[in-house]
N, C-alpha and C positions, 0 to 999 in steps of 0.2 A: 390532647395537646392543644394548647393554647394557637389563636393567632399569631400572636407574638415570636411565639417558640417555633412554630412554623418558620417564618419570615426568619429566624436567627440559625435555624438550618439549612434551608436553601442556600442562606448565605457564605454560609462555612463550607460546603462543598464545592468542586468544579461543573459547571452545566456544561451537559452534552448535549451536542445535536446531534439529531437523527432522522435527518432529511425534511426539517424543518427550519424555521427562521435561517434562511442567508445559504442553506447548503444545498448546492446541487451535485446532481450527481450522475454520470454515465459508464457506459462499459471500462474505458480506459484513461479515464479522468474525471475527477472532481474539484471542484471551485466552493468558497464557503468566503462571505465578503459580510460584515457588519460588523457594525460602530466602531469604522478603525483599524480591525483586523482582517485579512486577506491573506488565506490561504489556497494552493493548489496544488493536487497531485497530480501526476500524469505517468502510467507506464513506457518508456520510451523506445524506440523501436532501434537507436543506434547510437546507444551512452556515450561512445567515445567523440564522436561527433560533435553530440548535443554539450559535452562537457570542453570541448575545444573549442567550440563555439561560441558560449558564453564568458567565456576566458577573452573573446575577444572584443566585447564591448556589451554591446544590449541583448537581452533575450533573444533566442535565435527562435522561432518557427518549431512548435510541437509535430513532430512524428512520432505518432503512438499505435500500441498493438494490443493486443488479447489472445494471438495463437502463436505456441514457440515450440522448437522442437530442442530437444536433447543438445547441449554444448550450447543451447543460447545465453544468456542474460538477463536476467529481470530484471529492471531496476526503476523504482519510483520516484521521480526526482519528486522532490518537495520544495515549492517555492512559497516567499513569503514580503507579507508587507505590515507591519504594525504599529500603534501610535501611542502603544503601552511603554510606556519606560519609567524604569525607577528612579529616584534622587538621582543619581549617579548621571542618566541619562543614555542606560543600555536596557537591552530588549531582554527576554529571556524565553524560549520556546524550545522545546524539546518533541522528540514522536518517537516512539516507538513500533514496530515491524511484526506481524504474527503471521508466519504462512501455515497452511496447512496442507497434507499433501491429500487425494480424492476419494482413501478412505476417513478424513475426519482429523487424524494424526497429525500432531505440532509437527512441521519441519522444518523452522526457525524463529526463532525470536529475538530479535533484536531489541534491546531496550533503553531509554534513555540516551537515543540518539540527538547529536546538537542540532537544532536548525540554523539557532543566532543566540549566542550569551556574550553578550557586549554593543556597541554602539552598531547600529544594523544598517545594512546598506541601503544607499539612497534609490526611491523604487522601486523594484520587485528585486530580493535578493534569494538566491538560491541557498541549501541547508549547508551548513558547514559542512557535518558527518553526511558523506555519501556513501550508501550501503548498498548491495544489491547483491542478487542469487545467481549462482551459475546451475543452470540442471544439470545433471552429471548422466552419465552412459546407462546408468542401470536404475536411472526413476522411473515409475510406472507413467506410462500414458495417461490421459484425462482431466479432468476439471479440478484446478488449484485454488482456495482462496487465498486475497491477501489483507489481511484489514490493518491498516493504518491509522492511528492513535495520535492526533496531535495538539501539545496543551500549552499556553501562554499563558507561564504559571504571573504574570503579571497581572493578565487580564483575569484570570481564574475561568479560563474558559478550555475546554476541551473539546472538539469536534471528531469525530470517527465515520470514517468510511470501509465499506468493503465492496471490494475486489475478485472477480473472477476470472480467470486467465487459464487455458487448454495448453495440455504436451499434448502432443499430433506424432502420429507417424509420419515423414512423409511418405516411407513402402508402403502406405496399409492399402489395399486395395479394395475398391466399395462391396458392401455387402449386396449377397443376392438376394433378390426381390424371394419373399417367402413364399413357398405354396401351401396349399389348404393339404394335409396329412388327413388321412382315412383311416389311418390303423393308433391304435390306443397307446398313447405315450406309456413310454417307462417311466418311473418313478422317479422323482430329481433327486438327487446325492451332494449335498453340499460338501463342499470342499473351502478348507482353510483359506484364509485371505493372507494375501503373500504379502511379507513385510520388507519395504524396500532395504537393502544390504548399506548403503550407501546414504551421505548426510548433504545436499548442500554446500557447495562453498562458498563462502564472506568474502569481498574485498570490499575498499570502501577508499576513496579520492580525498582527502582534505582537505587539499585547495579550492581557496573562495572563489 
């Protein structure tokens, strides 16, 4: 393949970052800022709050988490600021939502979620389409990811983060300190990996 054909490729595609140029990234938020575009995600720790809040003038103050237990809330707000716009003079950004549950298992997908398709708000404006997971009674305990997909199909740019977040007991009671055994283990007997009964459920806010 040619230089050329190179360089006419690259260009035809959307560039992803992946913890380079402009993106950072922590347990319960990420930030991703160059040439113009400004995005952030953040799990938050009290949606209705943070979304009353916002409603009522500037950005309110992130409180954010990483450990939830059964009947909480997930929810990743997605905010945004960009200096892409078309003729028209409106923005376009979209993301899409991938959880999986702690054996590896899709347990939501959201897709072609709005953040801003039209003239976008002045300063950091939060996503139109607000999605988020409730855990329900019968998900298994343990470690969740969540990777988030977000592209400005303007800019032709794509950035992706991922996320890991814990269901916790709060009954579970600490495990005991192990002793050293003298007599010869029995054999391990694997057992089936138990598939949660139960899906996740969607809601999602559409006011700006």
């Amino acid at each position: 393949m040619t230089r050329l054909a190179i360089v006419l490729f690259l260009l035809s595609v959307p560039l992803v970052s992946r913890g380079e140029d402009g993106l950072i990234e922590s347990a319960d938020q990420c930030i991703y800022a160059k040439d113009g575009l400004y995005l952030k995600v953040a799990l938050l720790e009290d949606p209705k709050t943070f979304l009353a809040d916002w409603r009522e003038g500037a950005p309110p103050p992130l409180r954010t988490r990483t450990s939830f237990q059964r009947g909480d809330i997930v929810f990743p707000a997605v905010m945004y600021s960009t200096n892409a716009l078309n003729a028209e003079g409106n923005a376009d950004i979209v993301y899409t939502l991938l959880f999986r549950r702690p054996d590896g298992s899709i347990y939501e997908h959201l897709q072609d979620l709005v953040v801003v398709n039209g003239a976008p708000r002045k300063g950091i404006g939060l996503c139109k389409a607000r999605s988020a997971l409730q855990i329900e009674d019968k998900d298994p305990f343990g470690d969740y990811t969540l990777k988030v997909t977000i592209t400005d199909k303007i800019k032709n740019v794509t950035v992706e983060t991922l996320f890991t977040f814990s269901v916790v007991d709060p009954n579970a009671k600490p495990e005991p300190t192990p002793q050293q055994n003298t007599e010869p283990e029995a054999p391990a007997v694997e057992s089936p990996t138990p598939v949660p009964a139960t899906r996740m459920r969607s809601f999602s806010d559409d006011r700006r």
